[in-house]
C-alpha atoms as a printed R data frame, in Angstrom:
    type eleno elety resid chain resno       x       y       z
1   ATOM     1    CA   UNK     A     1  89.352  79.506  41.090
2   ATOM     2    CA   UNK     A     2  89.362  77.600  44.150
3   ATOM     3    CA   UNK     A     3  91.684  79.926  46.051
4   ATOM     4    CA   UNK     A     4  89.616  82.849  45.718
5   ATOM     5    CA   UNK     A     5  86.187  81.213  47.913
6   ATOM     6    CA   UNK     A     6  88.029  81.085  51.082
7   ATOM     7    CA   UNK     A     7  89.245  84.239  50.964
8   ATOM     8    CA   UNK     A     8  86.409  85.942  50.241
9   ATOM     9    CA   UNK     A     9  84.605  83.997  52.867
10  ATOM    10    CA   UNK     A    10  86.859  85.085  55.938
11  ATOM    11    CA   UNK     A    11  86.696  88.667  54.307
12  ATOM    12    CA   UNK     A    12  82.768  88.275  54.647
13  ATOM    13    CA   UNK     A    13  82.659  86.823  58.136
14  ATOM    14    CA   UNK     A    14  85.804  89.291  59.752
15  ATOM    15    CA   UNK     A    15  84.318  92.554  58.521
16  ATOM    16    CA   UNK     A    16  80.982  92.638  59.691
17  ATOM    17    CA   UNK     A    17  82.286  92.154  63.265
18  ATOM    18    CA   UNK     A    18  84.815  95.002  62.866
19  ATOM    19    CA   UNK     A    19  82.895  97.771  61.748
20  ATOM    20    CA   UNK     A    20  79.360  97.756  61.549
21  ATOM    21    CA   UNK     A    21  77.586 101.043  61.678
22  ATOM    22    CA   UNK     A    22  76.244 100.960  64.799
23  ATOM    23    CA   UNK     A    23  79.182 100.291  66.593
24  ATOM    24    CA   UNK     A    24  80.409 103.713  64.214
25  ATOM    25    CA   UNK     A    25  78.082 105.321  65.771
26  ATOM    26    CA   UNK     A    26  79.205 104.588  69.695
27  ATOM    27    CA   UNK     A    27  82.905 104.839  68.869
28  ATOM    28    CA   UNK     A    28  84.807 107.049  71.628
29  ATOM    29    CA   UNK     A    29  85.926 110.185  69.841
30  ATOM    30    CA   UNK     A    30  89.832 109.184  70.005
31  ATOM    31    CA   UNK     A    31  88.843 105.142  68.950
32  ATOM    32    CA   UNK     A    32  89.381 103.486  65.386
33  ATOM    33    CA   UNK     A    33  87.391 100.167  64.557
34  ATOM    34    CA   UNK     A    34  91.100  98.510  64.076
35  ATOM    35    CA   UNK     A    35  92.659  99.900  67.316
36  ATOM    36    CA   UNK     A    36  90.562  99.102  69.938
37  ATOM    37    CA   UNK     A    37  91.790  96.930  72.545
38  ATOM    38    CA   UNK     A    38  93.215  97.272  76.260
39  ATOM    39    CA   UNK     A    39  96.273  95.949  77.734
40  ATOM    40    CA   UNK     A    40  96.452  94.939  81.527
41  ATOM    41    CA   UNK     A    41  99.885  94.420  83.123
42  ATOM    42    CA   UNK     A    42  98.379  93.270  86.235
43  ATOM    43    CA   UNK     A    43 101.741  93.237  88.276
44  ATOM    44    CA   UNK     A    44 102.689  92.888  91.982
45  ATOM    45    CA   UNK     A    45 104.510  96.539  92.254
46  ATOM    46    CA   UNK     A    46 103.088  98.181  89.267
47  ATOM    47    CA   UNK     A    47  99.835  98.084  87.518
48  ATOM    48    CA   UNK     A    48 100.156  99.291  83.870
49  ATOM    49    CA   UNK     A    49  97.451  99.960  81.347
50  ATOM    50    CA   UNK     A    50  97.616 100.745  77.714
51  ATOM    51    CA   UNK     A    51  95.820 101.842  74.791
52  ATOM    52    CA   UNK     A    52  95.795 102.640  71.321
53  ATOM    53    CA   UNK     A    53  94.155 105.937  70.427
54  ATOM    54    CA   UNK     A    54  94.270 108.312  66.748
55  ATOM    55    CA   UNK     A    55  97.045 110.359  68.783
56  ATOM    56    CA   UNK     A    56  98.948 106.954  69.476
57  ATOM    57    CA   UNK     A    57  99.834 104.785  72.320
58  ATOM    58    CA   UNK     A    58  98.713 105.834  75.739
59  ATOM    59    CA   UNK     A    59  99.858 104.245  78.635
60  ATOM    60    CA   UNK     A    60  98.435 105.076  82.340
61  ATOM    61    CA   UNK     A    61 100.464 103.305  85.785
62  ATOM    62    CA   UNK     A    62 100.157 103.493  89.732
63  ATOM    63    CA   UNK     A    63 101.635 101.900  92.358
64  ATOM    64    CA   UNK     A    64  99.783  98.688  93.348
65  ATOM    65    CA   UNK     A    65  99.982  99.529  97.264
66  ATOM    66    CA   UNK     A    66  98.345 101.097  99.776
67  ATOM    67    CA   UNK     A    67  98.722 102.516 103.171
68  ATOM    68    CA   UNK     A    68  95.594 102.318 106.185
69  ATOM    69    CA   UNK     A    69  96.336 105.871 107.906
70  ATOM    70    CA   UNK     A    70  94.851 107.669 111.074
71  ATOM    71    CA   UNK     A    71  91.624 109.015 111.290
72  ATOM    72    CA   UNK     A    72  92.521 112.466 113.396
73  ATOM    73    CA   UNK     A    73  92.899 116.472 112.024
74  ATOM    74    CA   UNK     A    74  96.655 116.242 111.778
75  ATOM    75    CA   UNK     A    75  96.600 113.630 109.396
76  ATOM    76    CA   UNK     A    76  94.728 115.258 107.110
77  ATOM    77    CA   UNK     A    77  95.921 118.709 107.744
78  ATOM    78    CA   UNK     A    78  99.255 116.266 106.662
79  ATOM    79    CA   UNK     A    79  98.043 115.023 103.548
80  ATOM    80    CA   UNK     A    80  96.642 118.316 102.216
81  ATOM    81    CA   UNK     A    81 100.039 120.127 102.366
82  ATOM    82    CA   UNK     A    82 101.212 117.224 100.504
83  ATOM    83    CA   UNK     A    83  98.490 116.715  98.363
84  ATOM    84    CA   UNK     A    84  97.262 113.381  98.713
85  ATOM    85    CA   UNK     A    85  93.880 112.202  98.150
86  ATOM    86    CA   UNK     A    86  92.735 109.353 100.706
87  ATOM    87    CA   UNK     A    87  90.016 106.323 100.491
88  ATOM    88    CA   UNK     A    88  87.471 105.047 102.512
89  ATOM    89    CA   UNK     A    89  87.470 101.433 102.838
90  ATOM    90    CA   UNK     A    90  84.558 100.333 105.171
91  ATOM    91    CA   UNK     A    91  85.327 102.178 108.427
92  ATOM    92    CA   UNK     A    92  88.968 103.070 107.710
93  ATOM    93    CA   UNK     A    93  90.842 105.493 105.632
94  ATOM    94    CA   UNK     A    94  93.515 104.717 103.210
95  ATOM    95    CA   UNK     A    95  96.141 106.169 100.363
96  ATOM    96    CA   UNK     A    96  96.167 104.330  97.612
97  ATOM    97    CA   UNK     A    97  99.384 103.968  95.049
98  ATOM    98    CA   UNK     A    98 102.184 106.533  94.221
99  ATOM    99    CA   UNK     A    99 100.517 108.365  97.291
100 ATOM   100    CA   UNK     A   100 101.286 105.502  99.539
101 ATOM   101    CA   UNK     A   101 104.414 104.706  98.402
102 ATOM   102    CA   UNK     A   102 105.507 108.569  99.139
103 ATOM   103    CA   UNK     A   103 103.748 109.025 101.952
104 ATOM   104    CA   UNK     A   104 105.348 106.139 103.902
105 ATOM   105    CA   UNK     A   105 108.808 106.588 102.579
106 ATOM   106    CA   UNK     A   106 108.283 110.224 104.670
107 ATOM   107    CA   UNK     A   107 107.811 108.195 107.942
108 ATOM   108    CA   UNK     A   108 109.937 105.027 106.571
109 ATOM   109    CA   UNK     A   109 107.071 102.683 106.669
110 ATOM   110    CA   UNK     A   110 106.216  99.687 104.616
111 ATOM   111    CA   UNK     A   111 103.482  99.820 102.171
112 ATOM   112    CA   UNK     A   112 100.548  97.115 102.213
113 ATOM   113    CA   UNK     A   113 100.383  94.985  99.026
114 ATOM   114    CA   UNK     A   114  96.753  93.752  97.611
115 ATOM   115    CA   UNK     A   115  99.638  91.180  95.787
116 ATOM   116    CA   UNK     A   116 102.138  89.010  96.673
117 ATOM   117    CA   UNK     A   117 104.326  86.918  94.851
118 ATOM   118    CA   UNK     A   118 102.737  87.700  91.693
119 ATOM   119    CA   UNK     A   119  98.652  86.399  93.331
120 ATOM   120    CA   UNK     A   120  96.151  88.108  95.538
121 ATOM   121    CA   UNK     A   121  97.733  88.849  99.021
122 ATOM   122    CA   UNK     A   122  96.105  86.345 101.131
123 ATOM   123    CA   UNK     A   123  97.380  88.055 104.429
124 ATOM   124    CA   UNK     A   124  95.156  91.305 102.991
125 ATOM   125    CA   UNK     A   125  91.569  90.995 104.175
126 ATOM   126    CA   UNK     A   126  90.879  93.960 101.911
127 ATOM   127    CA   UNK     A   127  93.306  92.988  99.090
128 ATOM   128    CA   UNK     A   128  90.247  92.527  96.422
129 ATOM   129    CA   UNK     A   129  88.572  95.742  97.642
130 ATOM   130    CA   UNK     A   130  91.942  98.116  97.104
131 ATOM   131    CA   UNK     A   131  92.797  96.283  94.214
132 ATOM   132    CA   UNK     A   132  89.575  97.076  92.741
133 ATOM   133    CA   UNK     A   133  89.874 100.924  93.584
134 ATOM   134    CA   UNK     A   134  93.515 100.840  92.093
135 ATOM   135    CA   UNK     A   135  92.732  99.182  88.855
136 ATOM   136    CA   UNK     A   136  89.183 101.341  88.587
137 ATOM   137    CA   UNK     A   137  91.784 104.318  88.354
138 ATOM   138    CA   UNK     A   138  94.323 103.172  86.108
139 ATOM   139    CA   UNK     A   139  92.134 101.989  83.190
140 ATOM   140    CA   UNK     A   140  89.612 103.816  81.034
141 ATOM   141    CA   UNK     A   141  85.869 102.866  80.179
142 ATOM   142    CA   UNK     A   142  85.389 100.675  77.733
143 ATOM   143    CA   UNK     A   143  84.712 102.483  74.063
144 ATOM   144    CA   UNK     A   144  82.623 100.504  72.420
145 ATOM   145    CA   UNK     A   145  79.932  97.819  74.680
146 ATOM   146    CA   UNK     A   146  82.453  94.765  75.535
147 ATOM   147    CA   UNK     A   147  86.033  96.406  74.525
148 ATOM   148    CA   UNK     A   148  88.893  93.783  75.267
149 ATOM   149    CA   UNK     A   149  90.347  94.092  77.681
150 ATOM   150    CA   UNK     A   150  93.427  91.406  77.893
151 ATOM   151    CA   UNK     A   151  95.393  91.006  81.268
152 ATOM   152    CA   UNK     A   152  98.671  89.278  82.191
153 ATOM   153    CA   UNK     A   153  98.275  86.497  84.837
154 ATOM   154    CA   UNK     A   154 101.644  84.129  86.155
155 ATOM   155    CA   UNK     A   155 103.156  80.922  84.905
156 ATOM   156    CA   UNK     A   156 103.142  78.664  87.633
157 ATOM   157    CA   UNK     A   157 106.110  78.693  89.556
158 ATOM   158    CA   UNK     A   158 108.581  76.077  89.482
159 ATOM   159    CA   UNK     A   159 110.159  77.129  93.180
160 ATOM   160    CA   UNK     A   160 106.693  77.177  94.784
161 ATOM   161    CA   UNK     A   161 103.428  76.585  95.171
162 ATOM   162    CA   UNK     A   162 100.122  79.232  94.832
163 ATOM   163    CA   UNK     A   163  96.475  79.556  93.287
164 ATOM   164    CA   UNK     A   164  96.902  81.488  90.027
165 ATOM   165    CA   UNK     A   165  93.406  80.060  88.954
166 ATOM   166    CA   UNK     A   166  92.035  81.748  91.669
167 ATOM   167    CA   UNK     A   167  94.102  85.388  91.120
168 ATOM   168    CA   UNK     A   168  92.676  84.705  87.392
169 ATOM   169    CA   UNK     A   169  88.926  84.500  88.436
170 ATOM   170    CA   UNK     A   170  88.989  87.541  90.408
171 ATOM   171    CA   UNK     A   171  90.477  89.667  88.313
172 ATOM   172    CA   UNK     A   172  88.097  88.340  85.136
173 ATOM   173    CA   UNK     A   173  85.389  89.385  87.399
174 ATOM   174    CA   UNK     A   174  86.555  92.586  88.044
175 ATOM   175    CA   UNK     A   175  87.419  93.809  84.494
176 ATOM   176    CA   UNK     A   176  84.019  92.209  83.263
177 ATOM   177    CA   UNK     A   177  82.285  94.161  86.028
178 ATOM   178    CA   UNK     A   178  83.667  97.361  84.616
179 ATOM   179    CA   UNK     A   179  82.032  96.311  81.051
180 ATOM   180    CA   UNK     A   180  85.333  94.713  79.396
181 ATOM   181    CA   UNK     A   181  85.028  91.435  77.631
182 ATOM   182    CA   UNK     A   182  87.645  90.054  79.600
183 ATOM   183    CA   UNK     A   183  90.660  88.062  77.855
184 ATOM   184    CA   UNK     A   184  94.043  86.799  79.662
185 ATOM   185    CA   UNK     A   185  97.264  85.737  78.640
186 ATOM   186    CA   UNK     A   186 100.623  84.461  80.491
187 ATOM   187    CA   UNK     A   187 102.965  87.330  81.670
188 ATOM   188    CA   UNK     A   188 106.475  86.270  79.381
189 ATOM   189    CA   UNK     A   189 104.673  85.835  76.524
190 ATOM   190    CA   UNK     A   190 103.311  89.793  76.640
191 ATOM   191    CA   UNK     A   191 107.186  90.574  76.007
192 ATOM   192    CA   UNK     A   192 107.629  87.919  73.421
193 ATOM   193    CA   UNK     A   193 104.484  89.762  71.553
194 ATOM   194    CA   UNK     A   194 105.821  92.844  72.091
195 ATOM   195    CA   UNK     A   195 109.041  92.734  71.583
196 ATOM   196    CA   UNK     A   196 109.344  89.729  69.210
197 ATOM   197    CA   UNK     A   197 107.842  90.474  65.892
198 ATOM   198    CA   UNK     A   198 110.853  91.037  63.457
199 ATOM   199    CA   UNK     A   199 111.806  87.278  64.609
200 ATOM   200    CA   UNK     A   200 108.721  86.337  63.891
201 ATOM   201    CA   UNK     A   201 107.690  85.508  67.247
202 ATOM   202    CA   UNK     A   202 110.324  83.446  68.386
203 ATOM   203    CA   UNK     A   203 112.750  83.393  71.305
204 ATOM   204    CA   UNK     A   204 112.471  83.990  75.073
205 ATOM   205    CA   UNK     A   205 110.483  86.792  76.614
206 ATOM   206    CA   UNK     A   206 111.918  87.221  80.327
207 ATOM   207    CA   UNK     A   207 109.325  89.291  82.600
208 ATOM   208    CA   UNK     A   208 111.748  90.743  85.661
209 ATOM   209    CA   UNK     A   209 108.603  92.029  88.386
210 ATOM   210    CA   UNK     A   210 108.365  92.702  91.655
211 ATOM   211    CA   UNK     A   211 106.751  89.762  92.829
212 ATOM   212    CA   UNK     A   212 108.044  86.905  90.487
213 ATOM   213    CA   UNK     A   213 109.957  86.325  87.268
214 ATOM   214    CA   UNK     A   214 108.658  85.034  84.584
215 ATOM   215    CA   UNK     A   215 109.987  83.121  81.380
216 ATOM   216    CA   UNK     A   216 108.460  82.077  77.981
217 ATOM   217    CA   UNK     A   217 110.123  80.143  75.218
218 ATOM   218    CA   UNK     A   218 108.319  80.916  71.893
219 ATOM   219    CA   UNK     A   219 108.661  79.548  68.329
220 ATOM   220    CA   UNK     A   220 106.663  81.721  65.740
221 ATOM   221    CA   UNK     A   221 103.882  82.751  68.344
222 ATOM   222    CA   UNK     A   222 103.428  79.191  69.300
223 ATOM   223    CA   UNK     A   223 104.690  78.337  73.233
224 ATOM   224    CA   UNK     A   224 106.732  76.122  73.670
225 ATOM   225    CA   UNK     A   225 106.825  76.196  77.478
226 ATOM   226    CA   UNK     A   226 106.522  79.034  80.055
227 ATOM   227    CA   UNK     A   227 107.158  78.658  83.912
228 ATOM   228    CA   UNK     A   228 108.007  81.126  85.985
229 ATOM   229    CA   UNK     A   229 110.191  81.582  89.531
230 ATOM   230    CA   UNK     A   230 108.801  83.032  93.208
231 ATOM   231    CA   UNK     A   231 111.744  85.699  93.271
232 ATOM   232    CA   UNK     A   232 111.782  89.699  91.482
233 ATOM   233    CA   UNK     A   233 112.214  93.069  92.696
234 ATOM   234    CA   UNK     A   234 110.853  92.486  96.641
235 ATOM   235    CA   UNK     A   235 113.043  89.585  97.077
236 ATOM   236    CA   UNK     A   236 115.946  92.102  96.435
237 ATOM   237    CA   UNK     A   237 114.240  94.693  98.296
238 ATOM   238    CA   UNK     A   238 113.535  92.629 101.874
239 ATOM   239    CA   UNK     A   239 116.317  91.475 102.150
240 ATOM   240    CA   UNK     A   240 118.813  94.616 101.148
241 ATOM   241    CA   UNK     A   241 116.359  96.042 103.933
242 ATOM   242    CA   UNK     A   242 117.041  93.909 106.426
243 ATOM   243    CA   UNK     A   243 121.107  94.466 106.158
244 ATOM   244    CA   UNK     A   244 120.444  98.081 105.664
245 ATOM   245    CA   UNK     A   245 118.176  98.276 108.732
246 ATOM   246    CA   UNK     A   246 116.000 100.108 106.260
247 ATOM   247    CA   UNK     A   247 112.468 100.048 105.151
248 ATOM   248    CA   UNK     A   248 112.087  97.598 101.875
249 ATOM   249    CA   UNK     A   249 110.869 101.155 100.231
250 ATOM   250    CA   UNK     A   250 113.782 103.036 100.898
251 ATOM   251    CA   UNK     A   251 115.477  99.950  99.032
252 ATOM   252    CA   UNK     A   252 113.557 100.663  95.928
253 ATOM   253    CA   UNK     A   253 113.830 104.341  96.031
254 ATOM   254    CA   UNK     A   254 117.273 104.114  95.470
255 ATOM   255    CA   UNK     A   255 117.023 101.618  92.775
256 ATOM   256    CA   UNK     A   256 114.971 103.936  91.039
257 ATOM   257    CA   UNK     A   257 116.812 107.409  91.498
258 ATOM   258    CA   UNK     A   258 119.570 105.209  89.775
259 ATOM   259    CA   UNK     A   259 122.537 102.867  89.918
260 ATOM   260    CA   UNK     A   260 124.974 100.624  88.787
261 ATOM   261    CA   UNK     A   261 125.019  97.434  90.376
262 ATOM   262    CA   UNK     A   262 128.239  96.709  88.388
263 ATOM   263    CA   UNK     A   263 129.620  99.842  89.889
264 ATOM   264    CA   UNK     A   264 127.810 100.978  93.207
265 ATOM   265    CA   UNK     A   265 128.752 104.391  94.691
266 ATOM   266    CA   UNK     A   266 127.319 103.787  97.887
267 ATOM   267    CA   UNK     A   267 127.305 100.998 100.622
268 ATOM   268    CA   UNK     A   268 123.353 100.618 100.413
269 ATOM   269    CA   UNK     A   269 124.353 100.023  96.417
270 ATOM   270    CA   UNK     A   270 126.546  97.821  97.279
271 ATOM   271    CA   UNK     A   271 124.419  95.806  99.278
272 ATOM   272    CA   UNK     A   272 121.459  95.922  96.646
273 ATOM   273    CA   UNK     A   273 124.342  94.923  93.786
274 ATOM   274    CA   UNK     A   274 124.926  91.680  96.018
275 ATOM   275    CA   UNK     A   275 121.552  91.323  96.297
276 ATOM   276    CA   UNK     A   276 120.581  91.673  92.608
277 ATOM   277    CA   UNK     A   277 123.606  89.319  91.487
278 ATOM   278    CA   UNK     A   278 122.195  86.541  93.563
279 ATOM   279    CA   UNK     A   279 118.552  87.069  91.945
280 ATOM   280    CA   UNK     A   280 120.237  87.114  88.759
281 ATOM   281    CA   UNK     A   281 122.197  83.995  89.006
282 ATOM   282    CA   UNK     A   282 119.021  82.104  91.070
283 ATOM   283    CA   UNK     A   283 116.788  82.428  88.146
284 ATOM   284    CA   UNK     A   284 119.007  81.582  85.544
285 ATOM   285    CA   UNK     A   285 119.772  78.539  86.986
286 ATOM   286    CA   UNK     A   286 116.740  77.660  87.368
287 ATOM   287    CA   UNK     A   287 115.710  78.394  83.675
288 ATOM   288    CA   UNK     A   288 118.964  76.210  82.876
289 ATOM   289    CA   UNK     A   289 116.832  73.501  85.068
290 ATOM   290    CA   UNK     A   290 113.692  73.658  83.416
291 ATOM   291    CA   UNK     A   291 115.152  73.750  79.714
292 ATOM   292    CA   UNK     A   292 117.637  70.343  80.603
293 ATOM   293    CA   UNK     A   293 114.205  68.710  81.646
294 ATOM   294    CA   UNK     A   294 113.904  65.768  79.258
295 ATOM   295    CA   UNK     A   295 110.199  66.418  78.873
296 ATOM   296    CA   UNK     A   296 110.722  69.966  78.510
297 ATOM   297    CA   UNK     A   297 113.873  70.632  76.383
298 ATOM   298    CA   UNK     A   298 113.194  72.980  73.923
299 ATOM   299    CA   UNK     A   299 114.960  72.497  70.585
300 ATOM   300    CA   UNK     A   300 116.397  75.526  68.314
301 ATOM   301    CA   UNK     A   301 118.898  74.922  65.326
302 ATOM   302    CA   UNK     A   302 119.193  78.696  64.948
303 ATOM   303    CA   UNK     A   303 120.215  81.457  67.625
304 ATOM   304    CA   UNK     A   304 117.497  82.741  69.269
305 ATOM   305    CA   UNK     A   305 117.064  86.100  71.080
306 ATOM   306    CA   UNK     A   306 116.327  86.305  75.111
307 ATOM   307    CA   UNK     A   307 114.732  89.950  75.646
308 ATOM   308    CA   UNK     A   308 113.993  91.038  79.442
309 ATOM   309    CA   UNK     A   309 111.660  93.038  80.583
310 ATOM   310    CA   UNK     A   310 109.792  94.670  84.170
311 ATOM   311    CA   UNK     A   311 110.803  97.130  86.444
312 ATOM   312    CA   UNK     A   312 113.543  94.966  88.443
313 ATOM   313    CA   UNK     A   313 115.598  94.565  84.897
314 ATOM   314    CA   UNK     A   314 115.753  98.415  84.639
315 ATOM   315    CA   UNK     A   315 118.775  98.846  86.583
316 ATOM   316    CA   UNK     A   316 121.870  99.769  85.519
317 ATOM   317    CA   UNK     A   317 124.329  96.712  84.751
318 ATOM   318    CA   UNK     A   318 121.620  94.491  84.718
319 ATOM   319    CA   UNK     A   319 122.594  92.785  81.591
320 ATOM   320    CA   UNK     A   320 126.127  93.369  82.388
321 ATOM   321    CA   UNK     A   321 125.730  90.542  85.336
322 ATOM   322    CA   UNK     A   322 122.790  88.409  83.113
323 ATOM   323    CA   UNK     A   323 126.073  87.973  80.448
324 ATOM   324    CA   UNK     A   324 127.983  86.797  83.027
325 ATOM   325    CA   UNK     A   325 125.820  84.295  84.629
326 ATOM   326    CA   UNK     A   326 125.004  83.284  81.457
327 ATOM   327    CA   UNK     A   327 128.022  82.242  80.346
328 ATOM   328    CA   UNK     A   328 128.476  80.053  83.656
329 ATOM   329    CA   UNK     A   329 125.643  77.512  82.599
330 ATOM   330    CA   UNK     A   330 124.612  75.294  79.095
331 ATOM   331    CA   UNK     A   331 120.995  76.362  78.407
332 ATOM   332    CA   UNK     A   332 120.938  73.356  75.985
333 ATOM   333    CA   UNK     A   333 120.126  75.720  73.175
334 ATOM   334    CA   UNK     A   334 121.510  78.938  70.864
335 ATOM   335    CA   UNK     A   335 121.537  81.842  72.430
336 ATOM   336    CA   UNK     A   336 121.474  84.992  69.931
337 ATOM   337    CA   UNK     A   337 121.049  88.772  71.039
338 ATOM   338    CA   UNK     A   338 120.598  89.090  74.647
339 ATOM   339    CA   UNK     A   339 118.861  92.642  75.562
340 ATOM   340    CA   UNK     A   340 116.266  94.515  77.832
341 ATOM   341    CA   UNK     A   341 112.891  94.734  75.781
342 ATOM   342    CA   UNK     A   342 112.528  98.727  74.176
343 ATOM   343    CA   UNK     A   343 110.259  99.777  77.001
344 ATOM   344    CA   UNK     A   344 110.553  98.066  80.001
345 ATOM   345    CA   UNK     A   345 108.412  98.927  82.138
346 ATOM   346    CA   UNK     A   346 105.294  99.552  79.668
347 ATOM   347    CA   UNK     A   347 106.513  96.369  77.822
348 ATOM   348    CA   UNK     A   348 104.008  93.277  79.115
349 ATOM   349    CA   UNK     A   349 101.048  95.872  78.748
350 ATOM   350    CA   UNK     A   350 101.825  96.737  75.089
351 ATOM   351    CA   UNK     A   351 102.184  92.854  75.029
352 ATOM   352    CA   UNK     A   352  98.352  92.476  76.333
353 ATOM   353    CA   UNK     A   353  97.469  95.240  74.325
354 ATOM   354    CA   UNK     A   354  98.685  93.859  71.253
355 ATOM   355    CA   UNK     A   355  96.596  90.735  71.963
356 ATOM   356    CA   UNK     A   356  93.574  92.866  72.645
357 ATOM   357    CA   UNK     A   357  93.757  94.139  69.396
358 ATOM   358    CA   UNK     A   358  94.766  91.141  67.719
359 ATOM   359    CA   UNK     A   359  91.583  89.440  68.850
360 ATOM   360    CA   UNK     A   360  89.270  92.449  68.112
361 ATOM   361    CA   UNK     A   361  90.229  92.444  64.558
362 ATOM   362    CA   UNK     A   362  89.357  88.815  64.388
363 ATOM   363    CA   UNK     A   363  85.966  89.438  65.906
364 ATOM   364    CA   UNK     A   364  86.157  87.275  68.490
C-alpha cells in the first residue's frame, strides 16, 4: 500500500493549516476556511479588488487619481452640491478617485496619477501617500490574522526601461501594513488564471491597461515567458488629446460612454479609432518580436488561445482590428480562439484572487 502514505500525509499536513478551530472562531461572518483570499489588480487607471464571500464574488474599484484643489468657501460650497468628499494630505486638500476624475472633467482638467506607466509616479512627491489612501478604500480588512492578499505587479518592458522591484516593495509594504500576508504575481498571468482553466492553463493572457500592456505565454500553469510593452489606454488618450485640443479625460470619457473604433460616429472617434489601431498594431508587433527571439521562441504543436483583457480592450471593435493585425505578422506559433477575457475589467483581480486562494488552501 505504498500509494496510500503520501496521501494521507499531505491530507495531515494541508488540513490543520486550513481550518483549525481557532481560526473558526475569528472567521468574518461572510468568510469560509476554503474561500479566503484577496485579489489586487494594482493598475495605473484602475485599482480593482476582489473577494470571495458565502454570497459570492465581490468586487470593489476606484479610480487611481487624484486632484490637489483650492482651499477657499466656494470650493467646498462646490463639492457639497456635487457630493464629493475631499482629503487632507499634509497642508493641502485633495479628491481622490471617481471624484477626481468627475470633478476635473467639469473644469476639463487633467487628473494627477500616483502611477505611471504601470510603476509609482516618480514626478508625484505624494504618489505613495494617495496611493495609500486609495488602496486603504478599495480593499477590506483582512478576515482572519494574515489573509492573502495577492497583487499584480508588471513584466518588464521590452520598449523601456523602469524599477518594478521598487513599485513591488512599496506596495508589499503597504498591504502588509494593513495586516495582509502579502503575495504578488505578474499582471498577464492573472488573465491566464482566470480565464484559462478549461485549457488547462495554457495559452496567452494579454493584459490591455492604462499604463502598459502586458503579455504572458503559459503552458499548463507553467510560464513560459512574460514581457510586457510601455503603451495602453493613456498612450491613446494623450495623444487623441493633443489632436482634439482636449483634456486626455475627455478622451476617455468618450471611450467609455461607448464606441466603435471600426465604425466611429464622431470626429473625436475617429481620431481615438486611429489612435487605438496604431496601439493595436505597435504591440503586436512587438509580441511577434519577442516570440521570433531565438532564446525566447515558444513552441506549441496545438492551437492555443490568446484571451485579452483591461479596460483599454473594452472598446468596441477591439478584436475586430487585433484579427486584422494579426493576420499581418507570423507569431511563430498556432493561434486558436482569439477573444476578450469574460470580465474585463474585473479579470486580473479574479486572476490574483484565484492565487490568493490557491495558496491559502495549501497553507502556505
Amino acid at each position: 500500500m505504498p500509494k496510500k502514505k503520501p496521501v494521507k500525509k499531505s491530507v495531515k499536513k494541508a488540513a490543520p493549516k486550513a481550518a483549525k478551530p481557532v481560526h473558526a472562531k475569528k472567521l468574518h461572518p461572510d468568510a469560509a476556511p476554503d474561500i479566503l483570499g484577496v485579489g489586487l489588480d494594482m493598475g495605473t487607471a484602475n485599482i480593482v479588488a476582489a473577494r470571495e464571500t458565502l454570497r459570492g464574488k465581490e468586487v470593489r474599484h476606484s479610480r487611481n487619481a487624484f486632484l490637489f484643489i483650492r482651499d477657499d468657501d466656494s470650493t467646498k460650497e462646490l463639492l457639497g452640491k456635487m457630493n464629493i468628499a475631499q482629503q487632507r494630505i499634509k497642508e493641502r486638500h485633495c479628491i481622490l478617485g471617481k471624484d477626481a476624475f468627475e470633478f476635473s472633467n467639469y473644469f476639463d482638467r487633467a487628473t494627477q496619477r500616483p502611477m505611471n506607466v504601470g510603476v509609482i509616479n516618480p514626478l508625484e512627491r505624494d504618489a505613495i501617500h494617495v496611493m495609500n489612501l486609495i488602496v486603504k478604500g478599495v480593499l477590506w480588512e483582512p478576515r482572519v490574522p494574515n489573509e492573502v492578499c495577492c497583487f499584480c505587479v508588471p513584466a518588464q518592458p521590452v520598449d523601456g526601461a523602469m524599477d518594478v522591484n521598487y513599485h513591488h516593495n512599496v506596495i508589499e509594504i503597504m498591504l502588509s501594513v494593513f495586516g495582509y500576508q502579502v503575495l504578488s504575481m505578474n499582471e498577464a498571468y492573472a488573465v491566464v488564471l482566470a480565464e484559462l482553466q478549461e485549457k488547462n492553463f495554457t495559452g496567452i493572457g494579454i493584459s490591455c491597461g492604462g499604463g502598459m500592456t502586458n503579455i504572458c505565454v503559459s503552458f499548463k500553469a507553467v510560464v513560459i515567458m512574460e514581457f510586457s510593452v510601455a503603451q495602453g489606454g493613456d498612450w491613446i488618450d494623450a495623444h487623441a488629446a493633443n489632436v482634439l485640443n482636449i483634456s486626455p479625460n475627455k478622451v476617455a470619457g468618450i471611450k467609455e460612454k461607448g464606441m466603435n473604433i471600426v465604425r466611429p460616429e464622431t470626429m473625436e472617434q475617429t481620431t481615438i479609432g486611429l489612435f487605438y489601431r496604431n496601439y493595436i498594431k505597435y504591440f503586436i508587433e512587438k509580441i511577434a518580436e519577442e516570440f521570433h527571439k531565438p532564446d525566447k521562441s515558444p513552441q506549441f504543436d496545438e492551437p492555443i488561445d490568446i484571451v485579452f483583457a483591461g479596460g483599454t480592450s473594452m472598446v468596441g471593435g477591439f478584436l475586430e482590428v487585433v484579427r486584422q493585425e494579426l493576420k499581418k505578422v507570423d507569431l511563430g506559433i498556432p493561434v486558436g480562439e482569439v477573444r476578450k477575457a469574460a470580465d474585463p475589467f474585473n479579470c486580473v483581480a479574479k486572476g490574483c484572487l484565484y492565487n490568493a486562494q490557491q495558496t491559502y488552501k495549501q497553507g502556505k
